[in-house]
N, CA, C and O atoms as a GROMACS GRO file, in nm:
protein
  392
    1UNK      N    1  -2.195  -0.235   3.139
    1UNK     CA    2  -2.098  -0.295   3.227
    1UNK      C    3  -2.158  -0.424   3.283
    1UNK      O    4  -2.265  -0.431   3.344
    2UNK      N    5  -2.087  -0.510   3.260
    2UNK     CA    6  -2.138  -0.637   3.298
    2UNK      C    7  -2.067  -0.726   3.496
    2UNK      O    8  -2.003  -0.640   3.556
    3UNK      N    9  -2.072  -0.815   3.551
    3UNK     CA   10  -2.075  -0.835   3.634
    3UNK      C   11  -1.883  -0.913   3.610
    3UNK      O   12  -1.845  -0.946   3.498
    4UNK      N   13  -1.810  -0.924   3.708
    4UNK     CA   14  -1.697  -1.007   3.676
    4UNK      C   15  -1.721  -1.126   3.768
    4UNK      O   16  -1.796  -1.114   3.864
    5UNK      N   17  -1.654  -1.249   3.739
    5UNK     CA   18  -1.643  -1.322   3.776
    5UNK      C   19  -1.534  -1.428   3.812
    5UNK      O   20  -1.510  -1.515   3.728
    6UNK      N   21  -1.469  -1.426   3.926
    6UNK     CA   22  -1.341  -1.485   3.953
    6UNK      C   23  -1.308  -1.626   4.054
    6UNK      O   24  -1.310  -1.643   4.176
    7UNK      N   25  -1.285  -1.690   3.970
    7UNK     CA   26  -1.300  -1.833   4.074
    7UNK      C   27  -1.092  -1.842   4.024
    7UNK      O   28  -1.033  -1.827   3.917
    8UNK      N   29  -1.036  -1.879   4.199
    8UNK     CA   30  -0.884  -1.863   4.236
    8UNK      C   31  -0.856  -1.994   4.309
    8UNK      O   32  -0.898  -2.020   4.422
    9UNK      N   33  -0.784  -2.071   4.235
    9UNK     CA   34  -0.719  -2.196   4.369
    9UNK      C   35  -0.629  -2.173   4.399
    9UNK      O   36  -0.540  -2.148   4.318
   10UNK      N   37  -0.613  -2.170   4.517
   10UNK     CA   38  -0.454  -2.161   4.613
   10UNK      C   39  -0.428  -2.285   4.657
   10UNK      O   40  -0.523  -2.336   4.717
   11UNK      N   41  -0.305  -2.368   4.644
   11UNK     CA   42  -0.237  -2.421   4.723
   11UNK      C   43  -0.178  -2.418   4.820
   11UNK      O   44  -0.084  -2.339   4.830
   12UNK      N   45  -0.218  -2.516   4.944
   12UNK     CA   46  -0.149  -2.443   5.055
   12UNK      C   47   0.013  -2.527   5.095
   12UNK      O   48   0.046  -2.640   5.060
   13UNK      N   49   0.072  -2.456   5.157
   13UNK     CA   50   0.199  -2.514   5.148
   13UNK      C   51   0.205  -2.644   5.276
   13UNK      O   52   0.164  -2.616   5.388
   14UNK      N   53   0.253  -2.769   5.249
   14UNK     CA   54   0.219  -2.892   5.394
   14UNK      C   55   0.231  -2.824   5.454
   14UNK      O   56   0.321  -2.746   5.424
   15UNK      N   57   0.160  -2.796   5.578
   15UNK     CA   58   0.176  -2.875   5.729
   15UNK      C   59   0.118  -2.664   5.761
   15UNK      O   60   0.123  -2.614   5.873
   16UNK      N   61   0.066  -2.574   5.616
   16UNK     CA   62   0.044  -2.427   5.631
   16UNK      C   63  -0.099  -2.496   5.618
   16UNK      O   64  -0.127  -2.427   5.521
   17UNK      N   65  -0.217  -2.578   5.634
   17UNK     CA   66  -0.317  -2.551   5.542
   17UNK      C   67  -0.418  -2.478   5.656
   17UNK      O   68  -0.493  -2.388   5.619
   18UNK      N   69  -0.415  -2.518   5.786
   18UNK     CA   70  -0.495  -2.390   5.843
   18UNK      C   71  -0.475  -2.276   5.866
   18UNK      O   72  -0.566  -2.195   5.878
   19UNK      N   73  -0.340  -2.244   5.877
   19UNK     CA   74  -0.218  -2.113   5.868
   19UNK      C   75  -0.327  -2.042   5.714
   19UNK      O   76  -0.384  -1.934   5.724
   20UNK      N   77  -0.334  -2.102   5.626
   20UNK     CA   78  -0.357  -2.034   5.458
   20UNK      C   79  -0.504  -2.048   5.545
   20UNK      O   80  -0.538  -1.935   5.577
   21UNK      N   81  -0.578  -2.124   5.582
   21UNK     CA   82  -0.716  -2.079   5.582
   21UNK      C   83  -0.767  -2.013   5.692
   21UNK      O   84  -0.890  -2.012   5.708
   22UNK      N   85  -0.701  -1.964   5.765
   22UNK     CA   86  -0.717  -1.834   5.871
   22UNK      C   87  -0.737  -1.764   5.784
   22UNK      O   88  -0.851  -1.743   5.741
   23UNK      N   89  -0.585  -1.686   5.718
   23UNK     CA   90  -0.601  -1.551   5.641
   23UNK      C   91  -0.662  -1.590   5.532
   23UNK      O   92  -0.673  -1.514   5.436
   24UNK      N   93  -0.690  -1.664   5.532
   24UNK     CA   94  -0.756  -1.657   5.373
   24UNK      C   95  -0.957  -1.590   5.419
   24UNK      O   96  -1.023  -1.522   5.340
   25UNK      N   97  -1.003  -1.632   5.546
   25UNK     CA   98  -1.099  -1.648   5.632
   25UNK      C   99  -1.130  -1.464   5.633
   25UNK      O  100  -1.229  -1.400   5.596
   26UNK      N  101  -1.000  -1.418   5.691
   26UNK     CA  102  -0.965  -1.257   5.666
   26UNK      C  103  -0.950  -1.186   5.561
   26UNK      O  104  -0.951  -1.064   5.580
   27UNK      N  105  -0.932  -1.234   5.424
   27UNK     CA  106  -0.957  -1.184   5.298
   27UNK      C  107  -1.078  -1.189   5.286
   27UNK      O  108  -1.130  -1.084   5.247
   28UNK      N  109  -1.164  -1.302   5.313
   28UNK     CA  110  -1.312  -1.330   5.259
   28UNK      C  111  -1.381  -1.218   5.376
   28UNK      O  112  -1.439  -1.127   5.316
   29UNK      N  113  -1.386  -1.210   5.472
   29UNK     CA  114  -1.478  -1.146   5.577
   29UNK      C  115  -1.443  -0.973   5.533
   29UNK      O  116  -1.530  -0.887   5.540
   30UNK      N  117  -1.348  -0.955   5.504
   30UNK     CA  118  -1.289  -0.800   5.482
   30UNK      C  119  -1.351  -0.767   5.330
   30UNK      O  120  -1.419  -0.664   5.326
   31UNK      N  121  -1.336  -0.841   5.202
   31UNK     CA  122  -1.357  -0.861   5.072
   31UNK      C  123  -1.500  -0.830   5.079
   31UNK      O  124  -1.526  -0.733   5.007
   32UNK      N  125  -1.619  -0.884   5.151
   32UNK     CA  126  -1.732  -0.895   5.097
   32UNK      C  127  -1.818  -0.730   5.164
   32UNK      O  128  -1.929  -0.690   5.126
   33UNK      N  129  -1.734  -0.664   5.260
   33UNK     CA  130  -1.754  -0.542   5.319
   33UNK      C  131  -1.749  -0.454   5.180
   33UNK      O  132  -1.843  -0.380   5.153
   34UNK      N  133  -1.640  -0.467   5.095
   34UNK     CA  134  -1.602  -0.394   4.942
   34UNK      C  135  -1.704  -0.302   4.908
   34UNK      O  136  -1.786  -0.324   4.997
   35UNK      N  137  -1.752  -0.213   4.837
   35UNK     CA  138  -1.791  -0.145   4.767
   35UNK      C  139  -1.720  -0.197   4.637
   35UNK      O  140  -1.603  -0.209   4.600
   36UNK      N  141  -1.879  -0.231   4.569
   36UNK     CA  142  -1.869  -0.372   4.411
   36UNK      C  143  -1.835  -0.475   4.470
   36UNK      O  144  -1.832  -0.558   4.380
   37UNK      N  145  -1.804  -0.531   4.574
   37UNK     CA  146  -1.838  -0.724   4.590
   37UNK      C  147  -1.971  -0.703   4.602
   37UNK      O  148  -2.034  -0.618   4.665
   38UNK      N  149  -2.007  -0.796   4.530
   38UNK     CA  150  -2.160  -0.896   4.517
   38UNK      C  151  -2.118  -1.014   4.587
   38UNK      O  152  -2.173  -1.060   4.687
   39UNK      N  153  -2.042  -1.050   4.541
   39UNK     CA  154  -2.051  -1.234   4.652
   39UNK      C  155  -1.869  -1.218   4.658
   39UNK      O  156  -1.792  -1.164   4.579
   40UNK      N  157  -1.844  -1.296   4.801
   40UNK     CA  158  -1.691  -1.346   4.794
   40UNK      C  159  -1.677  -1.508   4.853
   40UNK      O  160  -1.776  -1.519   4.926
   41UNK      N  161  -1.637  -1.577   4.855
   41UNK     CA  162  -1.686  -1.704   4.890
   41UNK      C  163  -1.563  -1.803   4.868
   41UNK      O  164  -1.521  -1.846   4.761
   42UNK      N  165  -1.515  -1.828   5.006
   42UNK     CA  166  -1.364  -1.967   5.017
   42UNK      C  167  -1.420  -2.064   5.036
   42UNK      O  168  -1.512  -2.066   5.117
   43UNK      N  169  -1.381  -2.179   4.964
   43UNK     CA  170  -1.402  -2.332   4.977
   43UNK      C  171  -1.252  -2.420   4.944
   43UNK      O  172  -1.162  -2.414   4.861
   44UNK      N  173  -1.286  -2.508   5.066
   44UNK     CA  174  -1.208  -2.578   5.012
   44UNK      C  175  -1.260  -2.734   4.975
   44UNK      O  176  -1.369  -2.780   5.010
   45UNK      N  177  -1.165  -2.801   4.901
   45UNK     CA  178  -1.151  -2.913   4.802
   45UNK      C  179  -1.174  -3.006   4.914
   45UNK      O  180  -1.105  -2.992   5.015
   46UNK      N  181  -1.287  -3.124   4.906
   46UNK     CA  182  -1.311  -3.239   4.993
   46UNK      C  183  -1.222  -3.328   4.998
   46UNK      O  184  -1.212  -3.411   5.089
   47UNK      N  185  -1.132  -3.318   4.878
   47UNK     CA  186  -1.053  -3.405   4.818
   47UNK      C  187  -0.917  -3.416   4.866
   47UNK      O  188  -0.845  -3.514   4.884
   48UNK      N  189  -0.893  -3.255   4.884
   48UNK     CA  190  -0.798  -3.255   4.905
   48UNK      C  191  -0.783  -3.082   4.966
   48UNK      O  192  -0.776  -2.974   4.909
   49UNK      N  193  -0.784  -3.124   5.109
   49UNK     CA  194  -0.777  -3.035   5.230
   49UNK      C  195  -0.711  -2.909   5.188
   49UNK      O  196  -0.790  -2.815   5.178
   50UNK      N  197  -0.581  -2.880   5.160
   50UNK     CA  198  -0.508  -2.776   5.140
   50UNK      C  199  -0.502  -2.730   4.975
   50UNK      O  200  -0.395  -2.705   4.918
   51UNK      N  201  -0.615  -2.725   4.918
   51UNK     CA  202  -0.675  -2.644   4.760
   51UNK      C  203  -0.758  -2.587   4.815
   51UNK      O  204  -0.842  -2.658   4.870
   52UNK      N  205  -0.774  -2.429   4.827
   52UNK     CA  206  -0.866  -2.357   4.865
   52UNK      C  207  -0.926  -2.262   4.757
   52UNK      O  208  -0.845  -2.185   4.705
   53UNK      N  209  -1.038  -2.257   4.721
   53UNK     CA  210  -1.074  -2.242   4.598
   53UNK      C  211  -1.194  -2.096   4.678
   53UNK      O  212  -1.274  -2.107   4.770
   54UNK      N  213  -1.158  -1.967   4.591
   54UNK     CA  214  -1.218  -1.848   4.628
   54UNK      C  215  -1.288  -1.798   4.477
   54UNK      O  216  -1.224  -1.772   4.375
   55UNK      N  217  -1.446  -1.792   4.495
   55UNK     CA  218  -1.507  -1.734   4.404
   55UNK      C  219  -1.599  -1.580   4.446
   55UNK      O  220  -1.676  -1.553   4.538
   56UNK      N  221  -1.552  -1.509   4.340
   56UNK     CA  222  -1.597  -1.349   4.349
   56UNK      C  223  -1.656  -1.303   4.278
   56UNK      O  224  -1.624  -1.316   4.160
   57UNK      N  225  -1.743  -1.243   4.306
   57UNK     CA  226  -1.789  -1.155   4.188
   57UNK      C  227  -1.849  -1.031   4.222
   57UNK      O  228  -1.925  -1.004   4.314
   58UNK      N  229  -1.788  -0.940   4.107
   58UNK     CA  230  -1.766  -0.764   4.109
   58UNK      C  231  -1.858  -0.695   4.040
   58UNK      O  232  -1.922  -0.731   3.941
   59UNK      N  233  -1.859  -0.619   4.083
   59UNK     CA  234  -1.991  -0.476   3.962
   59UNK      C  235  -1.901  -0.497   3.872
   59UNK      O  236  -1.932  -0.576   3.782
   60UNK      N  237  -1.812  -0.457   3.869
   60UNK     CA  238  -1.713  -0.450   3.730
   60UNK      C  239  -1.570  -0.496   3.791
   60UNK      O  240  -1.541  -0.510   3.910
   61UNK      N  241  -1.487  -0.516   3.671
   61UNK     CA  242  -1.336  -0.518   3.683
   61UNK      C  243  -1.255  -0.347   3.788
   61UNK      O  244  -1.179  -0.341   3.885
   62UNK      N  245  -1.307  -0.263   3.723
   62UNK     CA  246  -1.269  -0.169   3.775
   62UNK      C  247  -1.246  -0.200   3.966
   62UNK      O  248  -1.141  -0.190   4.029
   63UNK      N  249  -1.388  -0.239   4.019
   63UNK     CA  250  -1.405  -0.229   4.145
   63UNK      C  251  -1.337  -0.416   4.177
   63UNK      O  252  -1.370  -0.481   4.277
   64UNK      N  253  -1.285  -0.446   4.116
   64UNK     CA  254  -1.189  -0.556   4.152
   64UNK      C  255  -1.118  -0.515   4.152
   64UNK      O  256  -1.060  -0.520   4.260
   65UNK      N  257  -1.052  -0.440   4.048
   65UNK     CA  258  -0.860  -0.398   4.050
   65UNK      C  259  -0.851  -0.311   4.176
   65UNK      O  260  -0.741  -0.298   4.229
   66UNK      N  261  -0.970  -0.246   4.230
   66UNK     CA  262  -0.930  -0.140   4.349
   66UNK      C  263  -0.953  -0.234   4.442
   66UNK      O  264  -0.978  -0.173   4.546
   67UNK      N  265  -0.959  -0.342   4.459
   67UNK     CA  266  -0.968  -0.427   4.580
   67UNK      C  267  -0.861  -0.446   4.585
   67UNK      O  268  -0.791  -0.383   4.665
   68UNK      N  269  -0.799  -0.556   4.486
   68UNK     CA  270  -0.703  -0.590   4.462
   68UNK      C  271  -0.577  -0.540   4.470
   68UNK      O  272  -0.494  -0.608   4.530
   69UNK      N  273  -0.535  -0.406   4.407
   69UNK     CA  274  -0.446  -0.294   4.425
   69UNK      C  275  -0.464  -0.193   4.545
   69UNK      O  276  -0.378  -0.107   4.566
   70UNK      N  277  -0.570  -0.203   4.619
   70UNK     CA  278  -0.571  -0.066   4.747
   70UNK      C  279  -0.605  -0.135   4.900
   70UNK      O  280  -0.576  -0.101   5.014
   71UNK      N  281  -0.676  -0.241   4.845
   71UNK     CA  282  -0.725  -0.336   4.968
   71UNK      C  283  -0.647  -0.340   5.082
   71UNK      O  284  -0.556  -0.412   5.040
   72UNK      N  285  -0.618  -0.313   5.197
   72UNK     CA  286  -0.486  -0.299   5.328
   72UNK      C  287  -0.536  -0.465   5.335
   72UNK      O  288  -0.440  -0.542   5.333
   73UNK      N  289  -0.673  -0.533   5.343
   73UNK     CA  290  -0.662  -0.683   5.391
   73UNK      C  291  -0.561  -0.751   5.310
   73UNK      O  292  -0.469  -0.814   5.362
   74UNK      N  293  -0.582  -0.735   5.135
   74UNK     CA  294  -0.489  -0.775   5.020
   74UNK      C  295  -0.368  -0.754   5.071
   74UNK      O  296  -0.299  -0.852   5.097
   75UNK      N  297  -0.318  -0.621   5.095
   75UNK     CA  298  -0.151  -0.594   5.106
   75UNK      C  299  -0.142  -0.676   5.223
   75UNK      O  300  -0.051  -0.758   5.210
   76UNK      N  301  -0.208  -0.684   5.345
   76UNK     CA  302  -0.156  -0.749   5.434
   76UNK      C  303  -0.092  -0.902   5.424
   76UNK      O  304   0.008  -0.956   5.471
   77UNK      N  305  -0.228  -0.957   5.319
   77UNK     CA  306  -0.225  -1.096   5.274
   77UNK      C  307  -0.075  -1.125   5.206
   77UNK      O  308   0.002  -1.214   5.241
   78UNK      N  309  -0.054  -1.027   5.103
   78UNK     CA  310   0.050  -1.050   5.012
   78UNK      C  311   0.177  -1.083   5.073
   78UNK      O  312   0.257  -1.167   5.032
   79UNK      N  313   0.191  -0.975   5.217
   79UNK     CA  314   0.310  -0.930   5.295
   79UNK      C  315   0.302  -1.070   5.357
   79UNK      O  316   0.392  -1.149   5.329
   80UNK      N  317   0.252  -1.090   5.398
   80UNK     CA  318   0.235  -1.222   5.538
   80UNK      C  319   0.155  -1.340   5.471
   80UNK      O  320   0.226  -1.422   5.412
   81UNK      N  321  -0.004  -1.366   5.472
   81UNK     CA  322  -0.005  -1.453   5.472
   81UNK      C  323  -0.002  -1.565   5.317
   81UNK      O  324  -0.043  -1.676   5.286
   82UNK      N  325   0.057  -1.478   5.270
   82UNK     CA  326   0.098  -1.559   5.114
   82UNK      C  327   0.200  -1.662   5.120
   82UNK      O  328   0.225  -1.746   5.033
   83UNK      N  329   0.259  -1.644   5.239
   83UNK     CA  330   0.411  -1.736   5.249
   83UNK      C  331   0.342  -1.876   5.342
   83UNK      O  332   0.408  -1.950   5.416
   84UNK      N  333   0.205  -1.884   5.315
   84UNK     CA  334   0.147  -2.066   5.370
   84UNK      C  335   0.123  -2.089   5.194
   84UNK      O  336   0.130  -2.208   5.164
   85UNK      N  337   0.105  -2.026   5.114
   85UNK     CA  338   0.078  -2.078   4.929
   85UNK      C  339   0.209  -2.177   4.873
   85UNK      O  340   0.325  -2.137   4.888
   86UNK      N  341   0.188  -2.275   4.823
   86UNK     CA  342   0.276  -2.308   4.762
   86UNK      C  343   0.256  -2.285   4.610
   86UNK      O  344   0.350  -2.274   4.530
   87UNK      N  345   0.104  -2.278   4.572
   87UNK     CA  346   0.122  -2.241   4.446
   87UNK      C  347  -0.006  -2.185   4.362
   87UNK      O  348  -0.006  -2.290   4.298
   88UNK      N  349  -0.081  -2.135   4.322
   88UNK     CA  350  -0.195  -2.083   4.242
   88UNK      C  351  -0.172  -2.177   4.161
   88UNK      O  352  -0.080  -2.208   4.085
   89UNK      N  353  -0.285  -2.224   4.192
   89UNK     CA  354  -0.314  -2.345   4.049
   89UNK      C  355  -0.393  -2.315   3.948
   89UNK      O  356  -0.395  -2.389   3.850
   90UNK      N  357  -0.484  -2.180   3.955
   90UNK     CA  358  -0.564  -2.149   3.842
   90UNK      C  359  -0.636  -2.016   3.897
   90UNK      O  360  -0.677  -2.005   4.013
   91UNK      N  361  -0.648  -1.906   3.788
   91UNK     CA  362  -0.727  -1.790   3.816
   91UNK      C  363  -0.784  -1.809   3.680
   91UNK      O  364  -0.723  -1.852   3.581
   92UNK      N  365  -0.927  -1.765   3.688
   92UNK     CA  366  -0.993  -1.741   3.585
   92UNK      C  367  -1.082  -1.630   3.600
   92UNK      O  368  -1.166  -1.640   3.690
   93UNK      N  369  -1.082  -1.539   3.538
   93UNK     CA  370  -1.195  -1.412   3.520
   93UNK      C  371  -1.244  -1.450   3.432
   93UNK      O  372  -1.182  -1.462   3.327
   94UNK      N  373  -1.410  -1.492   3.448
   94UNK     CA  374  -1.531  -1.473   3.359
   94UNK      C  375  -1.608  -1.407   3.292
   94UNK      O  376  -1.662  -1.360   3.392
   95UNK      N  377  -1.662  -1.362   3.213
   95UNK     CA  378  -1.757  -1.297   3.154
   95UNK      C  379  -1.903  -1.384   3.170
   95UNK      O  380  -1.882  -1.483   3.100
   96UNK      N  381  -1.982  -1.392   3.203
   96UNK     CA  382  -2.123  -1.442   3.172
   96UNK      C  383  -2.157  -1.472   3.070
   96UNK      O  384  -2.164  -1.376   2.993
   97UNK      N  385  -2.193  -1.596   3.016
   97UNK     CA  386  -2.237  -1.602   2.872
   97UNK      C  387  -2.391  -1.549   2.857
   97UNK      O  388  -2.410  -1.462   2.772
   98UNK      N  389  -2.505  -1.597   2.937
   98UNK     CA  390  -2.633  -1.630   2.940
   98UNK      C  391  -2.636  -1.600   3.018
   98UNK      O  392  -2.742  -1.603   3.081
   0.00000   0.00000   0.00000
């Protein structure tokens, strides 16, 4: 079993971008408590304030999908603070090459 790796950009919707980086602040602080997070980690874009870019990484996929699917911070996020997103601009799950 190898390690996963997930780097996520969110868009935040105008005039939501500290609204999205509160809860987003509350995904990351709740996320890295997990059983299987190794690292959870929000950044955002210098470039451009409201791209908030979240990289993770899991013992396995398994102990991601139970974050993801059981997490109460996740459901909360989904319910509420998903409506500052205007759009996911990119998810990528990694494998490690080297």
């Amino acid at each position: 079993m190898s390690d996963l790796f997930i780097v996520v950009s969110l868009r935040a919707k105008v005039g939501k971008e500290e609204d999205l980086r509160r809860d987003l602040k509350v995904v990351v602080e709740e996320s890295r408590k997990e059983d299987g997070s190794i690292s959870y980690d929000l950044f955002v874009d210098r470039g451009t304030p409201g791209r908030f870019v979240l990289v993770e990484r899991w013992v396995s996929r398994e102990h991601r999908d139970k974050h993801h699917n059981e997490g109460p911070h996740i459901k909360f996020f989904h319910e509420n603070g998903a409506k500052n997103v205007e759009s996911t601009e990119f998810a990528y799950f990694l494998d490690r090459v080297g």
